[in-house]
C-alpha positions, 0 to 999 in steps of 0.5 A, a space after each residue: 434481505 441483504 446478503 452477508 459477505 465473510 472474508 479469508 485470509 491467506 498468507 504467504 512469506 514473502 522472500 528470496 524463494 517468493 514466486 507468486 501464485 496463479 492468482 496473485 494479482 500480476 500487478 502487485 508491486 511484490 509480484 513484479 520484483 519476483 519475475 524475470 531472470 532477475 527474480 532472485 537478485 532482485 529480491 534478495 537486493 531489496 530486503 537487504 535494503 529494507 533491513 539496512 533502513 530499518 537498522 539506520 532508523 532504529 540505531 539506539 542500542 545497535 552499534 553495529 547498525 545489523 541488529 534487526 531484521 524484516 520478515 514480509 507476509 503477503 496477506 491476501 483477502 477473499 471475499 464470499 457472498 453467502 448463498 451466491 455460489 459455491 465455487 473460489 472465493 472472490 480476491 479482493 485486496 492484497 497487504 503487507 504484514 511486518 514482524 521484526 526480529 531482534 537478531 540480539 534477543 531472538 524477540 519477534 515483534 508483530 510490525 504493521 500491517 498494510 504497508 502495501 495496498 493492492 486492490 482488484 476493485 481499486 484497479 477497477 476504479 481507476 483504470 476502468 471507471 476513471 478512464 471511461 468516464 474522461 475519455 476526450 473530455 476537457 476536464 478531469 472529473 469523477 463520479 460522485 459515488 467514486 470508491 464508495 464500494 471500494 471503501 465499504 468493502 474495506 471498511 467491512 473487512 477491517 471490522 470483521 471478527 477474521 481481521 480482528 482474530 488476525 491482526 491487534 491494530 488497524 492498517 496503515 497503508 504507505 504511499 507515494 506524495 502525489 506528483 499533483 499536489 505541492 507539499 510545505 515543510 511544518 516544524 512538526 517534527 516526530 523522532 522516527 516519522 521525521 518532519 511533517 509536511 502538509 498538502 495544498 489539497 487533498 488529492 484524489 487519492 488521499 479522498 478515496 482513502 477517506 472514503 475507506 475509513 482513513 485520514 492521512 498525514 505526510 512524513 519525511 523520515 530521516 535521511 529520506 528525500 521526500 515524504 510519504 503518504 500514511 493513510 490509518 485509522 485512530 492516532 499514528 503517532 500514539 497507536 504504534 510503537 517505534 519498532 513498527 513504524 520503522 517496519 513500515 517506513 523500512 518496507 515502503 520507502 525500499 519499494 517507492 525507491 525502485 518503483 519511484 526514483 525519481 522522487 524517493 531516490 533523488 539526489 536532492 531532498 525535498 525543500 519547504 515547499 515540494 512539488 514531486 516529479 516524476 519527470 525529474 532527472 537528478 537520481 540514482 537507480 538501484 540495481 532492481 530490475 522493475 518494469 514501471 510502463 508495464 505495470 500501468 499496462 497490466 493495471 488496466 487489463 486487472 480492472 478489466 478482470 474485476 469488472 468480468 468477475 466480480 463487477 457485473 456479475 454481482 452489481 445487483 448484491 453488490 449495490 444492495 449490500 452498499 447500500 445497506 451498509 451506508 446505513 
């Protein structure tokens, strides 16, 4: 008999005062601003800008451009295998929760959920799997399985009574384009997604997406200078309210900017057809302090921690549980 995995939920609010807990992942793009000496004014310059974009996006009935503000939660997953052990739950992903505050009306509305991705068996997959598998070989290749049990995990999660009790609409997930991909501008345009840009191929990326149960599609926002990637379930355009795909393009475009300025910070915007670069030179640093090469470094030792834990200790009840659920 397959055994039955449940999940939890935590959450933390993710603030100026945000320090993160012994078990957050090291590599969370949210943890990273909220190191160092700089801590502070790093995450008080960052919601700053989040609510300024958001306040430019959604400028009706706002003339003053300060009518609303961004609240973040930090969502964290655990995970238990019943009957495997009785001691801490195993950390599986970590998300962002939105809620917008009409600082007008005092209104507080449920914003998206997703926004941010952090995954331990992700980092294992990538970091770990992918590298090991293309060390000194000629061409890049992946597993044939590759994500499978990322993405039943996920898609498992999703629907769970747990995210159901917490959350009314499924995730969407906001990334950066892929630098291995060019983009071409359509005449699609949505009021507040902005225009649409479609890929030559998908990209490793976008097919571990699928693999957990989400399509993407490419906006450009107003005013930004390249697209983003939106990874969802169902109908982004007609599934979510303006307000909230503001929440999100408001939160992840902030973050691509300090972690990504060479492509979301660039002094020039995105023409017909986009390749992005991370070797691009024309653009403009915010004033957050973010470690980038030590975050790739710190990705690899967190595959490492997955596969410790969680990888080889259960890849009996780990296999048989995915397997049951492919069916």
């Amino acid at each position: 008999m397959t055994k039955e995995f449940t999940f939890a939920i935590k959450s933390i609010r993710f603030d100026e005062d945000y320090r993160p807990s012994e078990n957050t992942r090291i590599t969370t793009n949210f943890a990273n601003l909220a190191r160092g000496e700089s801590r502070q004014e790093n995450l008080r310059n960052t919601f700053r800008m989040i609510d300024n974009r958001f306040n430019a996006l959604a400028h009706w009935d706002n003339p003053a451009g300060e009518r609303y503000h961004v609240e973040l939660e930090i969502i964290s997953v655990e995970m238990k295998i019943a009957g495997e052990r009785s001691g801490p739950a195993l950390p599986l992903i970590e998300i962002l929760q939105t809620t917008v505050i009409d600082q007008q009306t005092g209104e507080r509305t449920a914003g998206i959920v997703g926004n941010n991705f952090s995954s331990y068996v992700r980092d294992y997959d990538f970091s770990v799997v992918l590298l090991e598998r293309n060390r000194n070989q000629p061409v890049f290749s992946a597993p044939e399985d590759f994500g499978d049990l990322h993405g039943r995990l996920f898609k498992a999660f999703v629907e769970s009574d747990v995210y159901r009790a917490h959350f009314g609409k499924p995730p969407v997930i906001c990334l950066s384009v892929s630098s291995s991909r060019t983009y071409r501008r359509t005449e699609n345009r949505h009021p507040v997604l902005g225009v649409e840009y479609l890929q030559d191929e998908y990209s490793l990326t976008d097919e571990y997406f699928g693999k957990m149960g989400m399509q993407v599609r490419y906006f450009m926002p107003p005013d930004s200078a390249a697209p983003l990637a939106f990874y969802f379930s169902g109908d982004l355009l007609g599934d979510y309210t303006n307000l909230e795909l503001i929440s999100t393009i408001s939160t992840m475009e902030t973050f691509q900017k300090i972690y990504r300025p060479e492509i979301y910070n660039a002094n020039s915007v995105a023409g017909k057809s986009y390749r992005p670069s991370l070797k691009h030179q024309d653009y403009s640093l915010t004033r957050i302090v973010y470690d980038r090469e030590e975050r790739s470094r710190l990705a690899v030792e967190q595959g490492r921690f997955a596969e410790e834990h969680f990888i080889k200790p259960y890849q009996a009840v780990l296999a048989q549980w995915s397997a049951h659920y492919a069916h």
